[in-house]
Structure formats: C-alpha cells, structure tokens
N, C-alpha and C positions, 0 to 999 in steps of 0.2 A: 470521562465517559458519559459526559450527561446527553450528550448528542446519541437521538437512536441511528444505528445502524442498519443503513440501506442493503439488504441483501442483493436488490436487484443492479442496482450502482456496484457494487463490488464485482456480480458476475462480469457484468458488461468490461470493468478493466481489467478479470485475469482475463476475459476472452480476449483485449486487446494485448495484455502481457504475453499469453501462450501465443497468438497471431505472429509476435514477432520473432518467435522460435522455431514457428511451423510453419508460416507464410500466413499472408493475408487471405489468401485463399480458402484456408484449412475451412472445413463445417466440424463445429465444435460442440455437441451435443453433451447435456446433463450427464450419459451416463456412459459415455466413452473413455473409455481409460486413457491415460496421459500417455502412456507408453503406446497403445494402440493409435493414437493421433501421432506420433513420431518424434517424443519426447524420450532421450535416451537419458542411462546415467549418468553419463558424463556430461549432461547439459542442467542436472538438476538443479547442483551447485549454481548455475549462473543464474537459472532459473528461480533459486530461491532469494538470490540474491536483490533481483529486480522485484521481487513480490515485497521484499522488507523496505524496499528504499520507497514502492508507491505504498503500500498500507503503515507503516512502519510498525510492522511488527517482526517479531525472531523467528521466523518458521524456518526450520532447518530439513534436510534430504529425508531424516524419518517422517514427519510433517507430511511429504508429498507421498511417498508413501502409505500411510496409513491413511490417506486422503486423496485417494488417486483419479477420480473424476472429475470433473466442473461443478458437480452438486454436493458432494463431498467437502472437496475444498472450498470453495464458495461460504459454506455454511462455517468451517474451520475459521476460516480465515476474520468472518463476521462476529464470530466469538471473541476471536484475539484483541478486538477494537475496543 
C-alpha cells in the first residue's frame, strides 16, 4: 500500500464497471443510488464480483449496500486499497 490511492481513478472505473450493468448510456451521479440507476439484487453478486477482479479487493453484496452510491462507494472501495 505504499502507492496513494487515486480516488478519482477509482471513480472513473466503477462508473465504467456500473456502465456495463446499466448501459453505456446511464448518467451516473455522486449521489444516486445503485439501485435507482437500475442495479438490481440479483445483479449485485456479479456486480461485486467485477469490482474485486478490477480493484482486487473482497467487497461482498453488504459492501454495496451499506455503500450504495458512486461517492459512497468510491471512497469504500479507495480505503480497501
């Protein structure tokens, strides 16, 4: 962990990660919820999967939950690094 971690770098790949769950389309704002961009349950799972294989870290379905925005998680996920 000697390398600091880019918060801004991290946002930019969940918004490519999420993009690929929602569409490329989606407008993906700081403080929208996952679930209101059209992130279901049953896609979290795969969804956290993709999040561990590019950060590699262990975020599991509570994870996205208790982290359920772009700014949220972002910051979550910049800790785990």
């Amino acid at each position: 962990m000697g390398e600091s971690v880019n918060m801004d770098d991290n946002k930019i790949a969940l918004i490519r990660i999420l993009q690929e769950f929602i569409g490329d389309d989606a407008e993906i704002d700081d403080d929208i919820g996952f679930f209101d961009l059209g992130i279901s349950s049953l896609t979290i799972a795969s969804l956290c999967e993709r999040i561990n294989e590019e950060f590699g870290t262990c975020c599991d379905e509570t994870d996205v939950f208790n982290n359920s925005n772009l700014l949220e998680f972002t910051e979550f996920i910049s800790s785990q690094q």
